[in-house]
CHARMM-style PDB file with segment names, atoms N, HN, CA, C and O in Angstrom:
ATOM      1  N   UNK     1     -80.562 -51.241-190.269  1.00  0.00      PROA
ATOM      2  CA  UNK     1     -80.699 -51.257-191.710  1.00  0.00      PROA
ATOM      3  C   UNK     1     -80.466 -52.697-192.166  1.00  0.00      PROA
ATOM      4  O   UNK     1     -79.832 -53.495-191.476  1.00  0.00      PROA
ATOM      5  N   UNK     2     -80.944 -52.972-193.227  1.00  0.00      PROA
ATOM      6  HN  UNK     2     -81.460 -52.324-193.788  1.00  0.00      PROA
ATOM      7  CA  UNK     2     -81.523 -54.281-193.734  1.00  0.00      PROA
ATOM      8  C   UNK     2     -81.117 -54.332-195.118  1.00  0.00      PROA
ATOM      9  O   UNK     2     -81.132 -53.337-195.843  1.00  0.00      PROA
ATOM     10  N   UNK     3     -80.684 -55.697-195.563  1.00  0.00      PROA
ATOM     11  HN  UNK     3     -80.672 -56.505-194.974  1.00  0.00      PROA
ATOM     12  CA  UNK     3     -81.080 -55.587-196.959  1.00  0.00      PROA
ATOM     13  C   UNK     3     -81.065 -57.039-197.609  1.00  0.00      PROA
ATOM     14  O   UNK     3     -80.508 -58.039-197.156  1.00  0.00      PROA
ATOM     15  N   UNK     4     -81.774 -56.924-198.719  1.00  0.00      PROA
ATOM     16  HN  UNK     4     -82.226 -56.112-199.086  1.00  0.00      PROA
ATOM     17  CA  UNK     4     -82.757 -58.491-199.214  1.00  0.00      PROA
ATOM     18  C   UNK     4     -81.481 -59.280-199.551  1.00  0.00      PROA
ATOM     19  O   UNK     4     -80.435 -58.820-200.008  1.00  0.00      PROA
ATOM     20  N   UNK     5     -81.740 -60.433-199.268  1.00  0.00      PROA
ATOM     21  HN  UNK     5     -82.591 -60.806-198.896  1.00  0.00      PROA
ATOM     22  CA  UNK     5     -80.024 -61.284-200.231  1.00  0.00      PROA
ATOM     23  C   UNK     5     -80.990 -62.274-201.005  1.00  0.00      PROA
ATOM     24  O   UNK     5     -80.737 -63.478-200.952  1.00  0.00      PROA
ATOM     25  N   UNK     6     -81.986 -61.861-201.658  1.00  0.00      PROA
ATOM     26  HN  UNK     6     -82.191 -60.883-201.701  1.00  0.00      PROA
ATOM     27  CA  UNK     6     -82.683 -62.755-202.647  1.00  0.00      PROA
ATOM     28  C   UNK     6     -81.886 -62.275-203.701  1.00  0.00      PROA
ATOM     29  O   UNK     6     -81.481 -61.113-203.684  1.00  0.00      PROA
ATOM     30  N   UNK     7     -81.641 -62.986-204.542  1.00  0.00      PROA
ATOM     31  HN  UNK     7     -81.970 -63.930-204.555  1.00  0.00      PROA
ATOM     32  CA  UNK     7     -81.199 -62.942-205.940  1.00  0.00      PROA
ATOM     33  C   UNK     7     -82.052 -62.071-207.187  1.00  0.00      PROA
ATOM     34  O   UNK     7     -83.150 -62.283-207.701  1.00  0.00      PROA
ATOM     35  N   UNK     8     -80.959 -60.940-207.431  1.00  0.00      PROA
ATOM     36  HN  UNK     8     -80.067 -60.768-207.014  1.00  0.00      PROA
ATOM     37  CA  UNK     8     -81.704 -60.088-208.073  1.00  0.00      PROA
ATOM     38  C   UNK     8     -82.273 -58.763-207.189  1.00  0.00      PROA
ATOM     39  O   UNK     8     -82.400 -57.745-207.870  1.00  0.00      PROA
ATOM     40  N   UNK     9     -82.544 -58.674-206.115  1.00  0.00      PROA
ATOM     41  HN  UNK     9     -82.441 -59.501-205.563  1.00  0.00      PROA
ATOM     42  CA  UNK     9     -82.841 -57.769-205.412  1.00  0.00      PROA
ATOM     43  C   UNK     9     -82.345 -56.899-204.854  1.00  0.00      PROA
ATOM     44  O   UNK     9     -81.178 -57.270-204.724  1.00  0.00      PROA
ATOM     45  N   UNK    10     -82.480 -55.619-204.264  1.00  0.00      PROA
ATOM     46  HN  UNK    10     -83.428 -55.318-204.370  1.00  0.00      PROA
ATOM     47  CA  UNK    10     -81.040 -54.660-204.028  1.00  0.00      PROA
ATOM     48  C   UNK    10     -81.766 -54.050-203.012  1.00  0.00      PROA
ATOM     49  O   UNK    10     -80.955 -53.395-202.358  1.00  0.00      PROA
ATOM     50  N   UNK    11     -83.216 -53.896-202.410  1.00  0.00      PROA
ATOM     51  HN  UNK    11     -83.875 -54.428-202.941  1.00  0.00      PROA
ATOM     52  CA  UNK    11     -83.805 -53.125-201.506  1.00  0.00      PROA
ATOM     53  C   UNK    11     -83.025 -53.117-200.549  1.00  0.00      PROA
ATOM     54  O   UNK    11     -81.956 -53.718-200.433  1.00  0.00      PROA
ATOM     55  N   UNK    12     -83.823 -52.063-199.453  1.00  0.00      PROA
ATOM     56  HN  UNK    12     -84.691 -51.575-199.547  1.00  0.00      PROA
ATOM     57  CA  UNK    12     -82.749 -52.184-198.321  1.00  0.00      PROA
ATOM     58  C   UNK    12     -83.588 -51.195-197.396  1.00  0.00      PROA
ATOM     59  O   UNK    12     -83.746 -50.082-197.897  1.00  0.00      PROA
ATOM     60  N   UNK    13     -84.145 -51.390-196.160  1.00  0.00      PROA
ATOM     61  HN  UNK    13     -84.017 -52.294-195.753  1.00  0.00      PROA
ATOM     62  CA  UNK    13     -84.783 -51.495-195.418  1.00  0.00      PROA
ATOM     63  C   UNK    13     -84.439 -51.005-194.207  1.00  0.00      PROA
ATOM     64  O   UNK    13     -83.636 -51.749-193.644  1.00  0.00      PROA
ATOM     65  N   UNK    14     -84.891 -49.517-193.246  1.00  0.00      PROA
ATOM     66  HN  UNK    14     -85.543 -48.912-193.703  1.00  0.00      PROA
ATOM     67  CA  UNK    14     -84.224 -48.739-192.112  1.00  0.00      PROA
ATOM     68  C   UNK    14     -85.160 -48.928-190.682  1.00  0.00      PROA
ATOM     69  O   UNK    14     -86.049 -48.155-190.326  1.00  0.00      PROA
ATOM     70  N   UNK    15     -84.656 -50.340-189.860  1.00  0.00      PROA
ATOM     71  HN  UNK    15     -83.933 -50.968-190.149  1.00  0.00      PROA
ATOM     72  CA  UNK    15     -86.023 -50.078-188.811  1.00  0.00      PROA
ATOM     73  C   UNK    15     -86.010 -49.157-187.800  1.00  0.00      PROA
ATOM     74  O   UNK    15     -87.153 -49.064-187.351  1.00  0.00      PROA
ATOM     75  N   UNK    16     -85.225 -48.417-187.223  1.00  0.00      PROA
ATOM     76  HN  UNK    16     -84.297 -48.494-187.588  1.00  0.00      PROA
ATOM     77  CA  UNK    16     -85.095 -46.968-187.206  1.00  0.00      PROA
ATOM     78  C   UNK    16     -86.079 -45.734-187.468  1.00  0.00      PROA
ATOM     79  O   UNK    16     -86.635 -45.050-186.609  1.00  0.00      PROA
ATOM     80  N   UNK    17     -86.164 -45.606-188.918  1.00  0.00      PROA
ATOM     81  HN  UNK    17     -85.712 -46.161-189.616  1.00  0.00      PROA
ATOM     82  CA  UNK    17     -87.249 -44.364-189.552  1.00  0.00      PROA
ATOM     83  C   UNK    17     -88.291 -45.206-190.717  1.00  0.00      PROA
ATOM     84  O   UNK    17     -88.634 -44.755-191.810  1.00  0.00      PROA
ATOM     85  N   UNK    18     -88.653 -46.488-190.155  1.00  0.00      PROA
ATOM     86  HN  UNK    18     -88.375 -46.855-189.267  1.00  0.00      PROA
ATOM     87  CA  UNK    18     -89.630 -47.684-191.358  1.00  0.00      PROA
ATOM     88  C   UNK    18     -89.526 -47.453-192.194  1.00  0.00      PROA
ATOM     89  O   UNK    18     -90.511 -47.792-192.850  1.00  0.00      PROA
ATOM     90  N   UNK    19     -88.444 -46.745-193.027  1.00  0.00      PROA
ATOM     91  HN  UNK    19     -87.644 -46.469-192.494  1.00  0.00      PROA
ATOM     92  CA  UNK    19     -88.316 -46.284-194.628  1.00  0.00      PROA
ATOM     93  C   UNK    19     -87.571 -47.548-195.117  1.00  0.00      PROA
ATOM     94  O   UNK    19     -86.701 -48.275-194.637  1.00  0.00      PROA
ATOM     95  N   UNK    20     -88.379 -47.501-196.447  1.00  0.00      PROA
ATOM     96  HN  UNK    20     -89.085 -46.910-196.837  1.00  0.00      PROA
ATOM     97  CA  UNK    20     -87.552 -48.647-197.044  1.00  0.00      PROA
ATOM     98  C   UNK    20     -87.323 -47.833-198.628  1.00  0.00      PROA
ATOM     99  O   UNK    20     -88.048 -47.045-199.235  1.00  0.00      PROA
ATOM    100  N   UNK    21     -86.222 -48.318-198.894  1.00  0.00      PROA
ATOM    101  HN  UNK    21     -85.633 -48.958-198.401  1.00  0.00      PROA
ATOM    102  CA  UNK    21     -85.274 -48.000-200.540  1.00  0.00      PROA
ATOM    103  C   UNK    21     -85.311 -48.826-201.397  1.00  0.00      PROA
ATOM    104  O   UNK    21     -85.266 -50.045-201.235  1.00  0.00      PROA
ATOM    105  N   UNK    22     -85.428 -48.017-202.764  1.00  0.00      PROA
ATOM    106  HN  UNK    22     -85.464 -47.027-202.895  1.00  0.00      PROA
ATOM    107  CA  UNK    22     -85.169 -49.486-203.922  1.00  0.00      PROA
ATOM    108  C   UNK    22     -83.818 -49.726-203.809  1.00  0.00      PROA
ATOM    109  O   UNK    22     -83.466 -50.895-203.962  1.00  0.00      PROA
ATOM    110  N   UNK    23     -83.003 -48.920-203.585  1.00  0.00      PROA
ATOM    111  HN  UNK    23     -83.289 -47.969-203.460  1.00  0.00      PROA
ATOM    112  CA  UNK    23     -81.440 -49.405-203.814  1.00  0.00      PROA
ATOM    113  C   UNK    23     -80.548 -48.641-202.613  1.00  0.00      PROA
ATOM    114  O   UNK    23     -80.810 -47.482-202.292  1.00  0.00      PROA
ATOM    115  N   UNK    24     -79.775 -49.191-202.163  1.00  0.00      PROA
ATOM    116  HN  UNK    24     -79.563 -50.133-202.424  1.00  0.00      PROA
ATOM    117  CA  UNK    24     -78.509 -48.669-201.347  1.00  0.00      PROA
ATOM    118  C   UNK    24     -77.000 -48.664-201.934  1.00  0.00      PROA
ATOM    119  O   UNK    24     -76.693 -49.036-203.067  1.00  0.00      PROA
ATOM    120  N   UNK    25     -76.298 -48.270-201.147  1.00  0.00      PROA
ATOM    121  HN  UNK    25     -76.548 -47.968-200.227  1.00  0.00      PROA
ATOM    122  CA  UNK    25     -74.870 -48.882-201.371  1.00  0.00      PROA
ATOM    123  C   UNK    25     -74.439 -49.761-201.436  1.00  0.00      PROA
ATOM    124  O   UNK    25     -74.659 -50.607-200.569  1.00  0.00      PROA
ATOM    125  N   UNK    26     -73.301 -50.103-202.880  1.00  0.00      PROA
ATOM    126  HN  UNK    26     -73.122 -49.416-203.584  1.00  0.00      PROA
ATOM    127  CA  UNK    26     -72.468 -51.167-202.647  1.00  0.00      PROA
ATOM    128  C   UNK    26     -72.120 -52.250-201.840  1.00  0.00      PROA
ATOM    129  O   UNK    26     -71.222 -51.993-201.039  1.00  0.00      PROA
ATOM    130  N   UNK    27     -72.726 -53.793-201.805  1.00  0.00      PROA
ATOM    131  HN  UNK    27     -73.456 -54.001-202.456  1.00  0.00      PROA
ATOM    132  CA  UNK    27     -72.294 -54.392-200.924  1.00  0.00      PROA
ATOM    133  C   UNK    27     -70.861 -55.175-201.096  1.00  0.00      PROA
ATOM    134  O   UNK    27     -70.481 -55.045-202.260  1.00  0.00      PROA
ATOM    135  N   UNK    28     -70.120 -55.799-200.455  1.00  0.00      PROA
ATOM    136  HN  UNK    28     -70.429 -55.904-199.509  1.00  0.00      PROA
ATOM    137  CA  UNK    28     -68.791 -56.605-200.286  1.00  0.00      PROA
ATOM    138  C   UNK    28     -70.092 -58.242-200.875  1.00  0.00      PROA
ATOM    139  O   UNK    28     -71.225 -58.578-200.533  1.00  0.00      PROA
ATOM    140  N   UNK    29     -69.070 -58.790-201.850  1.00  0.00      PROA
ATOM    141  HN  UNK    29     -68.149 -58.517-202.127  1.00  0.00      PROA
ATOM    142  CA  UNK    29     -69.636 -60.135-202.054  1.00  0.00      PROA
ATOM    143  C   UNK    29     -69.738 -60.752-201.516  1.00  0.00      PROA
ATOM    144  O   UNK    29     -68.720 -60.790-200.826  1.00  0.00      PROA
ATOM    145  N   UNK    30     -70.797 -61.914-201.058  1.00  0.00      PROA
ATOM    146  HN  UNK    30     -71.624 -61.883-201.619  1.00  0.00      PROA
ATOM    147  CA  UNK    30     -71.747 -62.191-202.004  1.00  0.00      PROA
ATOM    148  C   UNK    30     -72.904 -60.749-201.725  1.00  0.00      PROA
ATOM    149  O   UNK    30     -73.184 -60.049-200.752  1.00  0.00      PROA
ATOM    150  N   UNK    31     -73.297 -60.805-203.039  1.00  0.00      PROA
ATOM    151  HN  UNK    31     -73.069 -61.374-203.829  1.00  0.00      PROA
ATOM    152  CA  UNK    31     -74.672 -59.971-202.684  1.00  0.00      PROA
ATOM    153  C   UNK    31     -76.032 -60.939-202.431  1.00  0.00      PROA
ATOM    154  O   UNK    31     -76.901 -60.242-201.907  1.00  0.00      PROA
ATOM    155  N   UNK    32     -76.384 -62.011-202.591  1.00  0.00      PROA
ATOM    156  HN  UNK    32     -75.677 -62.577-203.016  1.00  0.00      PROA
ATOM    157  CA  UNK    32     -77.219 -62.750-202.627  1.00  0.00      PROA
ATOM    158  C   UNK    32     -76.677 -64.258-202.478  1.00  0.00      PROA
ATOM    159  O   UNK    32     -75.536 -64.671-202.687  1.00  0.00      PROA
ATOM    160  N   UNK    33     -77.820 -64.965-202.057  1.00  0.00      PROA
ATOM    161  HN  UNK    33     -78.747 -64.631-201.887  1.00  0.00      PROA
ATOM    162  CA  UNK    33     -77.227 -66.529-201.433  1.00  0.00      PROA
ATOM    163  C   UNK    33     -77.610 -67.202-203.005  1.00  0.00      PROA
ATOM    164  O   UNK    33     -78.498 -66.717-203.707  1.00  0.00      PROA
ATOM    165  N   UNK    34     -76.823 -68.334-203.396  1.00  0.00      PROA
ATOM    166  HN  UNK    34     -76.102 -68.728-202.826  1.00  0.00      PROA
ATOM    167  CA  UNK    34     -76.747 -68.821-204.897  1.00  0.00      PROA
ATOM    168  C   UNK    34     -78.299 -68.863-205.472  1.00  0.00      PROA
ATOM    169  O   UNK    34     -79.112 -69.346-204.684  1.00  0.00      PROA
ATOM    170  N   UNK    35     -78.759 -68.461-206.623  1.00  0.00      PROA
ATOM    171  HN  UNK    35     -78.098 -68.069-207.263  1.00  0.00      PROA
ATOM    172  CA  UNK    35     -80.356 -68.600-207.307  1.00  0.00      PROA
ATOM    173  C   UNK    35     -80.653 -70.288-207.088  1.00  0.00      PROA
ATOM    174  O   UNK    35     -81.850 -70.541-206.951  1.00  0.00      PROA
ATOM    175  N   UNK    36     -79.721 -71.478-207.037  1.00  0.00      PROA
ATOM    176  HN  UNK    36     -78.749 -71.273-207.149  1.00  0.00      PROA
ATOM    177  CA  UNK    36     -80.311 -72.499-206.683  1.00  0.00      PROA
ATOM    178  C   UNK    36     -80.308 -73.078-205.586  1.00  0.00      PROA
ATOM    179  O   UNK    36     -80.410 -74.293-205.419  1.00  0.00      PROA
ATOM    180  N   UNK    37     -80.148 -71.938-204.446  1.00  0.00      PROA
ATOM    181  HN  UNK    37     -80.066 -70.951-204.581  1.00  0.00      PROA
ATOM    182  CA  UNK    37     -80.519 -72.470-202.860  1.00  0.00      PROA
ATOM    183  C   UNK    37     -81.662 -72.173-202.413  1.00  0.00      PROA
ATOM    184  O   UNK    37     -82.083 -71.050-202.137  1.00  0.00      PROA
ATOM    185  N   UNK    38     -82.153 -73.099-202.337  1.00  0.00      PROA
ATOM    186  HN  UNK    38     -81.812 -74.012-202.561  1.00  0.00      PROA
ATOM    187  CA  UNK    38     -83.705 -72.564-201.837  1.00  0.00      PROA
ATOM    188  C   UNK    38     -83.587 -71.732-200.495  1.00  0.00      PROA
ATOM    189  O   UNK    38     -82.540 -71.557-199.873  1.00  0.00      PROA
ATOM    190  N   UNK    39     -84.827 -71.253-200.158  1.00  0.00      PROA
ATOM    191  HN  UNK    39     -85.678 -71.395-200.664  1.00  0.00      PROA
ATOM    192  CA  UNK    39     -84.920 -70.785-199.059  1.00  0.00      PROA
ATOM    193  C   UNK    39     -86.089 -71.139-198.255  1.00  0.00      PROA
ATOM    194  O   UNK    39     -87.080 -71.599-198.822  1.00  0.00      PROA
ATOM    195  N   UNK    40     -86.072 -70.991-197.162  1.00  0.00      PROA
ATOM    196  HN  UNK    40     -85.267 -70.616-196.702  1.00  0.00      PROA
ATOM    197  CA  UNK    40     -85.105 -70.624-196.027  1.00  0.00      PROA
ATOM    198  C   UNK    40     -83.952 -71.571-195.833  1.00  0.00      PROA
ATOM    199  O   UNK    40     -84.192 -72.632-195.256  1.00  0.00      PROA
ATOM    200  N   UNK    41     -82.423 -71.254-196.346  1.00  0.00      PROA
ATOM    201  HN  UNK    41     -82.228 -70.392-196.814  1.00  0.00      PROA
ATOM    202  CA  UNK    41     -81.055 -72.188-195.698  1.00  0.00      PROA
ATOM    203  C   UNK    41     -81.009 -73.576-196.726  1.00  0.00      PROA
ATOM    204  O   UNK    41     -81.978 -73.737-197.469  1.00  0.00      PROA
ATOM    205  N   UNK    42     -80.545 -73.988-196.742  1.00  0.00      PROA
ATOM    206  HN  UNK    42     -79.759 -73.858-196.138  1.00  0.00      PROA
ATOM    207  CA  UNK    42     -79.730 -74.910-197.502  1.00  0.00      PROA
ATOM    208  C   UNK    42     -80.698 -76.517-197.646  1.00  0.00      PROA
ATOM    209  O   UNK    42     -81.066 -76.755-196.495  1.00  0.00      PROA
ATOM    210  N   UNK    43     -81.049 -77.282-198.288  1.00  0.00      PROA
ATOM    211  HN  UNK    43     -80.750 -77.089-199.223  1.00  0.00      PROA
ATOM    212  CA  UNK    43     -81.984 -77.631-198.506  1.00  0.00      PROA
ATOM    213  C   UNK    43     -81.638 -78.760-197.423  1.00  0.00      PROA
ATOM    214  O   UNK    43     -80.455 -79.078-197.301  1.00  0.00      PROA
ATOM    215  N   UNK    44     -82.632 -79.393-196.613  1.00  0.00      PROA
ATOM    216  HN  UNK    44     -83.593 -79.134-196.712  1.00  0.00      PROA
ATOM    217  CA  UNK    44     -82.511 -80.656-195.990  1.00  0.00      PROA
ATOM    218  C   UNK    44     -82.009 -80.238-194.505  1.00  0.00      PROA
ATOM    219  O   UNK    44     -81.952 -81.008-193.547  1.00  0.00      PROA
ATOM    220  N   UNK    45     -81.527 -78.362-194.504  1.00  0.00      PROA
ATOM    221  HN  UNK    45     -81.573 -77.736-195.282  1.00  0.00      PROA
ATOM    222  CA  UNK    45     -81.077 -78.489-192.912  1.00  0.00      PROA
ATOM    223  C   UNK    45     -81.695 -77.571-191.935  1.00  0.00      PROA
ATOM    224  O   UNK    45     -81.350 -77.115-190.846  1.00  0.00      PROA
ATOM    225  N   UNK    46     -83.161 -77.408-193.018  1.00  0.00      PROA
ATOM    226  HN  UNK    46     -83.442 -77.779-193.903  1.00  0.00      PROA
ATOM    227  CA  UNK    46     -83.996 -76.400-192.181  1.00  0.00      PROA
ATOM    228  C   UNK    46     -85.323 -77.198-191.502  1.00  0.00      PROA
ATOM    229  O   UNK    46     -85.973 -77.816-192.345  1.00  0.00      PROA
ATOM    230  N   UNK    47     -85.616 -77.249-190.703  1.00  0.00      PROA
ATOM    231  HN  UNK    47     -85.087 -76.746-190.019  1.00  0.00      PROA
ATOM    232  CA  UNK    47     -87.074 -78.105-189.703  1.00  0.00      PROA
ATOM    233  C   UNK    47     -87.982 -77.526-190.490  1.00  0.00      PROA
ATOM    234  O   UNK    47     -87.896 -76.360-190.877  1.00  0.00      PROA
ATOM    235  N   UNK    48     -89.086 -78.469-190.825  1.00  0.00      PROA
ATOM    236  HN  UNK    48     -89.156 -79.416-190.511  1.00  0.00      PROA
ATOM    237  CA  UNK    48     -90.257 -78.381-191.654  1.00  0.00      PROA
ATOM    238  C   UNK    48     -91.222 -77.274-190.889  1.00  0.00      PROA
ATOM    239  O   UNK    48     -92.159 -76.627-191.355  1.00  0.00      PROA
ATOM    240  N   UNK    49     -90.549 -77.283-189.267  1.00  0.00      PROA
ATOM    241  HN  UNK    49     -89.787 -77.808-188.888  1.00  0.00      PROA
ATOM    242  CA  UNK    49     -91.823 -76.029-188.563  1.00  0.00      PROA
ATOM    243  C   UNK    49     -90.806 -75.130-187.967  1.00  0.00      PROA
ATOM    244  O   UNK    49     -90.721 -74.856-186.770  1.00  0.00      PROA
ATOM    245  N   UNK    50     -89.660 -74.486-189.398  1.00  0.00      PROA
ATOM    246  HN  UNK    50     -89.728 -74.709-190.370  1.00  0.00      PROA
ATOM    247  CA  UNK    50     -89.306 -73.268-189.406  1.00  0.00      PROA
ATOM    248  C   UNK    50     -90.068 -72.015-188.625  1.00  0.00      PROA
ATOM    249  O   UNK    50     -89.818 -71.471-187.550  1.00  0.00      PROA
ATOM    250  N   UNK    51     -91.309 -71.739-189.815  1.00  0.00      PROA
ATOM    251  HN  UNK    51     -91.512 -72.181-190.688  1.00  0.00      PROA
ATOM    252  CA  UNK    51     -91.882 -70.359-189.281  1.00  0.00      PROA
ATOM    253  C   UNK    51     -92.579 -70.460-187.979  1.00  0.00      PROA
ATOM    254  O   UNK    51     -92.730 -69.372-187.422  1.00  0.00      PROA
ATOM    255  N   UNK    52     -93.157 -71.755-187.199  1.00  0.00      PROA
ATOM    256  HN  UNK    52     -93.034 -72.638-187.651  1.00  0.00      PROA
ATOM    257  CA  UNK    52     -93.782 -71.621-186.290  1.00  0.00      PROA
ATOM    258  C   UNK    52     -92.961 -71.204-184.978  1.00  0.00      PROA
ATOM    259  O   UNK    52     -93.395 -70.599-183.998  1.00  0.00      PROA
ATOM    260  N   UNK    53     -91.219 -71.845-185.287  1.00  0.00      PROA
ATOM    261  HN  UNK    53     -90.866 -72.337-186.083  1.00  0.00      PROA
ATOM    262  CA  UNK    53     -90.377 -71.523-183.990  1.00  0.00      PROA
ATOM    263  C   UNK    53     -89.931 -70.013-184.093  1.00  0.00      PROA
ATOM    264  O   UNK    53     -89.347 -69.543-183.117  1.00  0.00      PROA
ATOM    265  N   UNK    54     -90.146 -69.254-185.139  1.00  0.00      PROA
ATOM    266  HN  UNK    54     -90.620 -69.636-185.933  1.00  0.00      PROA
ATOM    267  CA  UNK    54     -89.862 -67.845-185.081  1.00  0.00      PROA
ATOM    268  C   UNK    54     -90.853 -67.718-183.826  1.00  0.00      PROA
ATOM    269  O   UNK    54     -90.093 -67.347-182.931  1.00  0.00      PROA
ATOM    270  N   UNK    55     -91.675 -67.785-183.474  1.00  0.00      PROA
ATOM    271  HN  UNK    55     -92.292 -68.086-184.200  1.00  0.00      PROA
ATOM    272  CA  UNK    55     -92.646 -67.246-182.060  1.00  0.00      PROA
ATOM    273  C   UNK    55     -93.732 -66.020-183.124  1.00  0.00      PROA
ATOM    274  OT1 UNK    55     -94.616 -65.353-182.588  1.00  0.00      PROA
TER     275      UNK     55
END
């Protein structure tokens, strides 16, 4: 089970039974990484060919 830490978002995602939810349970804080961190990770400490090393 999965769930989004975009800001504002609450889905939450079972790869198990591929069901996905608008909302789950309560998380422990933070629920989301700060609205002015970009993404992917913290600005300046992610490699420009991020998605290609996912494989």
């Amino acid at each position: 089970m999965i769930r989004s830490f975009e800001p504002g978002e609450t889905w939450f995602y079972d790869y198990e039974t591929s069901q996905a939810y608008a909302s789950g349970p309560p998380l422990a804080p933070p629920e989301s990484h700060p609205a002015d961190q970009p993404t992917p990770g913290p600005e300046g400490r992610v490699p420009k060919d991020w998605a290609d090393r996912l494989g």
